[in-house]
C-alpha positions as CSV (number, residue, x, y, z in Angstrom):
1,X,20.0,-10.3,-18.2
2,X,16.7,-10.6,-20.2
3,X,13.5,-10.7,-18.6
4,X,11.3,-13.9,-18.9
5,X,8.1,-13.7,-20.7
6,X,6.5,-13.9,-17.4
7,X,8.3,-11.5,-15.8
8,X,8.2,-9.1,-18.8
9,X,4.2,-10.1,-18.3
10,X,3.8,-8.6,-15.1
11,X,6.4,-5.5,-15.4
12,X,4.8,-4.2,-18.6
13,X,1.3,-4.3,-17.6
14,X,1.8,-2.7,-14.3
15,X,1.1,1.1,-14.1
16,X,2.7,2.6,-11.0
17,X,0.0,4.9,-9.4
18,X,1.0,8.4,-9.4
19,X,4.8,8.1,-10.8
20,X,5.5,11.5,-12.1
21,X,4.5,13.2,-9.3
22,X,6.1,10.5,-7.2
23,X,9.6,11.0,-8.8
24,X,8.6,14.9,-8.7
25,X,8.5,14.4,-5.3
26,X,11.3,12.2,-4.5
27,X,13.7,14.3,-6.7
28,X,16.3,11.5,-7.4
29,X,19.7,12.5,-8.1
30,X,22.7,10.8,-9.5
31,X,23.6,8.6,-6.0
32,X,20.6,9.1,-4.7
33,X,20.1,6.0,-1.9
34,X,16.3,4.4,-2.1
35,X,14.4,2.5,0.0
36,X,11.1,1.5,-1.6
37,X,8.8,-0.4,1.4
38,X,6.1,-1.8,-0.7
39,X,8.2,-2.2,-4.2
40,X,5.5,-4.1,-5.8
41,X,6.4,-5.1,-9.7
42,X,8.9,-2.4,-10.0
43,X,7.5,0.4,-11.1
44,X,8.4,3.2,-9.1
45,X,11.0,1.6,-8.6
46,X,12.6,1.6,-12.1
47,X,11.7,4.9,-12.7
48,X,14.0,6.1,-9.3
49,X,17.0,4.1,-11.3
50,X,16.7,5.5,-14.1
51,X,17.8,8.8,-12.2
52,X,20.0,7.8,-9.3
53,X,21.9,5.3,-11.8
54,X,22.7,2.8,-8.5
55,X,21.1,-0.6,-8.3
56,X,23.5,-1.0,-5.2
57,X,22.2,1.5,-3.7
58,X,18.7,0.5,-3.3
59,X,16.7,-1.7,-1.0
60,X,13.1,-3.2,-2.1
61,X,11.0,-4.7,0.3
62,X,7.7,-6.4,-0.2
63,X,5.7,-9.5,1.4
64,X,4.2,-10.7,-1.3
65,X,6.1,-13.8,-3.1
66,X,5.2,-13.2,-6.4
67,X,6.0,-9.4,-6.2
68,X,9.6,-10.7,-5.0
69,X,9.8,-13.1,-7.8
70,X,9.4,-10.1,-10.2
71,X,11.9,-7.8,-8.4
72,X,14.6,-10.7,-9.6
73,X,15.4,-8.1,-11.9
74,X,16.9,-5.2,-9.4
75,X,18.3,-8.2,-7.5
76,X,20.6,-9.2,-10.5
77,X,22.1,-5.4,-10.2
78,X,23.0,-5.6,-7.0
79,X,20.0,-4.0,-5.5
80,X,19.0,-5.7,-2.0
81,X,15.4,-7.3,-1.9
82,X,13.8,-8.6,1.6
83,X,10.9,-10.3,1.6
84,X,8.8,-8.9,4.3
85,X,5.8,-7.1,5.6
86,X,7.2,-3.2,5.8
87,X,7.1,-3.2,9.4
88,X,9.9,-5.8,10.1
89,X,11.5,-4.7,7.4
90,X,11.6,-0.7,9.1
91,X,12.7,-2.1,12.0
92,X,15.1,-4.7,10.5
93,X,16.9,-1.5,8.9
94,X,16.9,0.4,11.8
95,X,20.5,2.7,11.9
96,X,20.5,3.0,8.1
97,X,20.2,6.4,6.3
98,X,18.0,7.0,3.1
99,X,17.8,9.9,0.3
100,X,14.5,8.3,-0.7
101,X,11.7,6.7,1.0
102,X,8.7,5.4,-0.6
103,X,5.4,3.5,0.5
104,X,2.7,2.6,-1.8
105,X,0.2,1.1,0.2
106,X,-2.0,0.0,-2.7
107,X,-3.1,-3.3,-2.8
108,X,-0.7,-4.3,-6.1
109,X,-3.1,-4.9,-9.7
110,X,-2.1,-8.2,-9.9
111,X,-3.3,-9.3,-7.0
112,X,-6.5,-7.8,-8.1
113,X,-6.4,-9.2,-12.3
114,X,-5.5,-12.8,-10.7
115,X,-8.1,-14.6,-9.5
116,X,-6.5,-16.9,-7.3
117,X,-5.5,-14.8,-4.9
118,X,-9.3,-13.8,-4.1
119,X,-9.1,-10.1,-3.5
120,X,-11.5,-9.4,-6.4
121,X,-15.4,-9.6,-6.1
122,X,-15.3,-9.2,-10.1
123,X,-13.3,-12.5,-10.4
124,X,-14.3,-15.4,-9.0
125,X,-12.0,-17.2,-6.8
126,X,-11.0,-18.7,-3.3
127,X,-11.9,-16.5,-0.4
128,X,-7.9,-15.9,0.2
129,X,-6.8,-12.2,0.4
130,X,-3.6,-12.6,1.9
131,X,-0.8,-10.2,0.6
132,X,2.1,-13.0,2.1
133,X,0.7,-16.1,1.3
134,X,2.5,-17.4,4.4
135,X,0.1,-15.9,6.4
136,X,-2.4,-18.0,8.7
137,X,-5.6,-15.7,8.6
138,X,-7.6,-16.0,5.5
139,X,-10.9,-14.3,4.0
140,X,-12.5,-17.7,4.5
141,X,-11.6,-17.8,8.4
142,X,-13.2,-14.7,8.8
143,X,-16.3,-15.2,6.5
144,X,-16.8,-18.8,7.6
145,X,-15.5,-19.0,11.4
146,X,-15.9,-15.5,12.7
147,X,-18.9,-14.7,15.2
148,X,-21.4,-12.3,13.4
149,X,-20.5,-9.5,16.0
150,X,-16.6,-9.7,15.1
151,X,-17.2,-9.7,11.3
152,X,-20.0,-6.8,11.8
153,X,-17.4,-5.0,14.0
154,X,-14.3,-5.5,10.9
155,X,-17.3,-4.5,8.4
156,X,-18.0,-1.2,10.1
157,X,-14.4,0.1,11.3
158,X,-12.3,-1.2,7.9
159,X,-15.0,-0.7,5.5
160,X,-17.0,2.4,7.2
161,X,-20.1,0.7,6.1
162,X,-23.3,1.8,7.9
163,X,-24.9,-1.8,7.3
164,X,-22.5,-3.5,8.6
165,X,-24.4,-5.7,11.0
166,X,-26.8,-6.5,8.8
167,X,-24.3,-7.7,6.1
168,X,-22.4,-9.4,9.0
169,X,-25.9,-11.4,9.9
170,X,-26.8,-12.5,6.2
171,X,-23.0,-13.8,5.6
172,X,-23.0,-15.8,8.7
173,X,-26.6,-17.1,7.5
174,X,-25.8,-18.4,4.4
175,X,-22.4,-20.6,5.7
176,X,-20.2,-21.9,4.0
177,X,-19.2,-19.0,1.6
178,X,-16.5,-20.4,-0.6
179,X,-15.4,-18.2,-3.6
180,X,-15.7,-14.3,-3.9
181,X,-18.4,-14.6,-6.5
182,X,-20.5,-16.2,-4.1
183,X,-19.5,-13.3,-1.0
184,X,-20.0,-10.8,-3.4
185,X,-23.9,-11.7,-4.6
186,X,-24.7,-12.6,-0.4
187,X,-23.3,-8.7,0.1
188,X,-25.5,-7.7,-3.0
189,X,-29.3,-7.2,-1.3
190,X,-27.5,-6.4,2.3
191,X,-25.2,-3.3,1.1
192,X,-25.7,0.2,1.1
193,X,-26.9,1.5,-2.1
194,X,-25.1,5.3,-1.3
195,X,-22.6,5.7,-3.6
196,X,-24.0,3.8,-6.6
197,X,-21.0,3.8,-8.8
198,X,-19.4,1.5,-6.6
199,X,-20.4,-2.0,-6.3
200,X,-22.1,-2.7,-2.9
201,X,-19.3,-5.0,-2.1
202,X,-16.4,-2.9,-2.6
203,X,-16.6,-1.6,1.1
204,X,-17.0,-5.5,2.8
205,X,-14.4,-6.5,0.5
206,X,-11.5,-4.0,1.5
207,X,-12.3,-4.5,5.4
208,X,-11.9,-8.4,5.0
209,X,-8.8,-7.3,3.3
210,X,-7.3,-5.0,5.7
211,X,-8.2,-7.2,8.4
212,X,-6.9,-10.4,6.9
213,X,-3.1,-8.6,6.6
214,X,-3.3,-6.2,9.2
215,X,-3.0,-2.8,7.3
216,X,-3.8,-0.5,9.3
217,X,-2.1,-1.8,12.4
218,X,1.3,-1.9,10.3
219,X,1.2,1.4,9.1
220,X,0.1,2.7,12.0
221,X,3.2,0.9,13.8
222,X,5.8,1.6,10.6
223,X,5.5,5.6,10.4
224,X,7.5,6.6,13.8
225,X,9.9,4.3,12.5
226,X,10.4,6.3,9.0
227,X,12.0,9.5,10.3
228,X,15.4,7.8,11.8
229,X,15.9,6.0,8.5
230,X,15.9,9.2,7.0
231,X,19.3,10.9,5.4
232,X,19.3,14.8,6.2
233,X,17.6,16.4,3.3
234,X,15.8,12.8,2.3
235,X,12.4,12.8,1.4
236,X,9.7,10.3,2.4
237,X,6.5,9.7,-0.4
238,X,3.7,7.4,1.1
239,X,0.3,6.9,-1.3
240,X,-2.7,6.0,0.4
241,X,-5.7,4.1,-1.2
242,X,-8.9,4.8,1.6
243,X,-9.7,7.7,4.2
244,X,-8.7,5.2,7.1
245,X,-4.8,5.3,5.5
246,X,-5.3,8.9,4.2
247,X,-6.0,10.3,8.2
248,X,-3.2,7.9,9.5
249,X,-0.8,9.2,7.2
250,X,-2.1,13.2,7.4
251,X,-2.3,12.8,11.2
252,X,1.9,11.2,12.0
253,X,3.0,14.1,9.0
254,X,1.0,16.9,10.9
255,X,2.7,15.9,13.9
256,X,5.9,15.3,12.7
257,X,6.5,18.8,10.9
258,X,4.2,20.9,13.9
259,X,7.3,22.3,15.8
260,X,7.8,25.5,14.2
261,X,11.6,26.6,14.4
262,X,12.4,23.2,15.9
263,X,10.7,20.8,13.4
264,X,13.0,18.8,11.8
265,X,11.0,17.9,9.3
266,X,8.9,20.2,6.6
267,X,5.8,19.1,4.3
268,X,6.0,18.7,1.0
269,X,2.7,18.9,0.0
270,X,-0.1,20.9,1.6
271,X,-2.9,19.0,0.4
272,X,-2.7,15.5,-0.7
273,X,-2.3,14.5,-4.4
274,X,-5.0,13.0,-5.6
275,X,-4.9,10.2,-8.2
276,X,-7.9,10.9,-9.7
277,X,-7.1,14.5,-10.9
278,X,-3.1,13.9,-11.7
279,X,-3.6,10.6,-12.4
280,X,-6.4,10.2,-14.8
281,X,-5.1,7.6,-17.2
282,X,-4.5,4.7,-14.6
283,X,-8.1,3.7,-13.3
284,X,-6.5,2.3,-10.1
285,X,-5.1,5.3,-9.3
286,X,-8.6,6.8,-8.5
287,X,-9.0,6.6,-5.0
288,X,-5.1,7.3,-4.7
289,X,-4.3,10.0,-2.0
290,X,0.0,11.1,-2.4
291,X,1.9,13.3,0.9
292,X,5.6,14.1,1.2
293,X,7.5,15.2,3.4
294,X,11.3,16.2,3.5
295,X,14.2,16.0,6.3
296,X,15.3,19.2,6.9
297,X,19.6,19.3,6.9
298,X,20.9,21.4,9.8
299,X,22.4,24.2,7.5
300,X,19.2,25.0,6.2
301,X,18.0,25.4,10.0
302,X,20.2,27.4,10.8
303,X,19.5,30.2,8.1
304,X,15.9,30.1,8.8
């Protein structure tokens, strides 16, 4: 079924962070059963299809409406799409098997290009943030209702900004803050200046993020999940965007392939990938951090 413009909009002028050596590292075969947890516009997604060759045989999650709205396509093949945050969708699953696993815990470019949804400090817009739309919590609440010690606290851990405080006591001073424009030039004179290729409000701008949809908390809840929902031999890919991911992440794989003989599970990759050397092309891959790792089937145990 043909694409509408809009759709065709948003699937042509996404760039999937890291794909080759995503599929690389996913190795889909003809069959091949795929769970993508944060499926976005598509992109990896497509790419895994064009290999395994079974729409029915994948399941896309994702909680953001508009990402589901473009994932119509799979849909209309028979793929299963389920709108919701990964974490109840992990747990929904719970007791099926998967060849594939994939989590791209980027924040998706069009939520970034689209002003509207108020993620970008480079586009002005509502003071929104949320990934489901659905959700209560909003940038504003926190900019505009927060106590000065919470939002300095959100600041420092999610943003690992040293002036956090002091950001945190010249936002609550110049109430109300209502677009990102606006955020972004009261962050300006209150930043750190380390790091000057940055703009002084990338930092404040992810923490109000991650605390707005609860990003760390889900992944950090979602990863003992992953294992059980992987098939013997299956392979599990999750990208990471900042160090506070990146260590989650490198921490649950470390533990989860540290049992020597026993270990049921083996790493794929050493040392993370990193967008910004593999990845060169796609300037929203540049903070992108890729680990694997891989189920290991009993027969190969055994000849160890």
């Amino acid at each position: 079924m043909a694409l509408t413009k809009q759709k065709e909009h948003h699937h042509n002028n996404h760039q999937p962070v890291l794909l080759s050596d995503t599929i690389r590292l996913l190795a889909p075969k003809s069959d091949d059963s795929y769970l993508d947890l944060t499926a976005g516009y598509g992109g990896h997604a497509a790419a895994v299809l064009a290999k395994t060759k079974r729409p029915d045989r994948m399941v896309l999650v994702d909680r953001d409406d508009a990402a589901i709205k473009a994932l119509d396509r799979f849909k209309e093949q028979g793929s299963v799409v389920i709108h919701q945050d990964f974490l109840a969708a992990t747990s929904q699953l719970s007791g099926q098997k998967f060849d594939m696993i994939l989590a791209d815990l980027g924040v998706s470019s069009q939520h970034f290009d689209r002003a509207d949804r108020g993620f970008s400090f480079t586009l002005n817009g509502p003071l929104d943030m949320r990934m489901d739309r659905s959700g209560a919590l909003t940038a504003s609440q926190i900019v505009n209702d927060w106590p000065v010690e919470r939002i300095a606290d959100v600041i420092r851990r999610y943003g690992e900004e040293p002036r956090a405080l002091v950001i945190a006591q010249r936002i609550v001073a110049n109430r109300p803050i209502n677009s990102t424009a606006v955020l972004a030039e009261t962050i300006r004179p209150a930043a750190s200046q380390s790091g000057r290729r940055k703009h002084p409000a990338t930092r404040v701008f992810q923490a109000i993020r991650i605390a707005v949809n609860d990003e760390l908390t889900q992944l950090d809840d979602t990863l003992p999940l992953l294992p059980d929902l992987m098939a013997p031999g299956g392979r599990l890919c999750i990208i990471s965007f900042h160090s506070l991911e990146d260590r989650l992440v490198k921490q649950f794989f470390k533990e989860l392939c540290g049992g020597g003989y026993e270990a049921e599970h083996e790493l794929l990759t050493k040392r993370p990938i990193k967008g910004e050397l593999n990845d060169v092309h796609n300037p929203r891959a540049r903070s992108a951090r890729l680990r694997a790792v891989v189920k290991i089937k009993n027969q190969k145990r055994r000849e160890q």
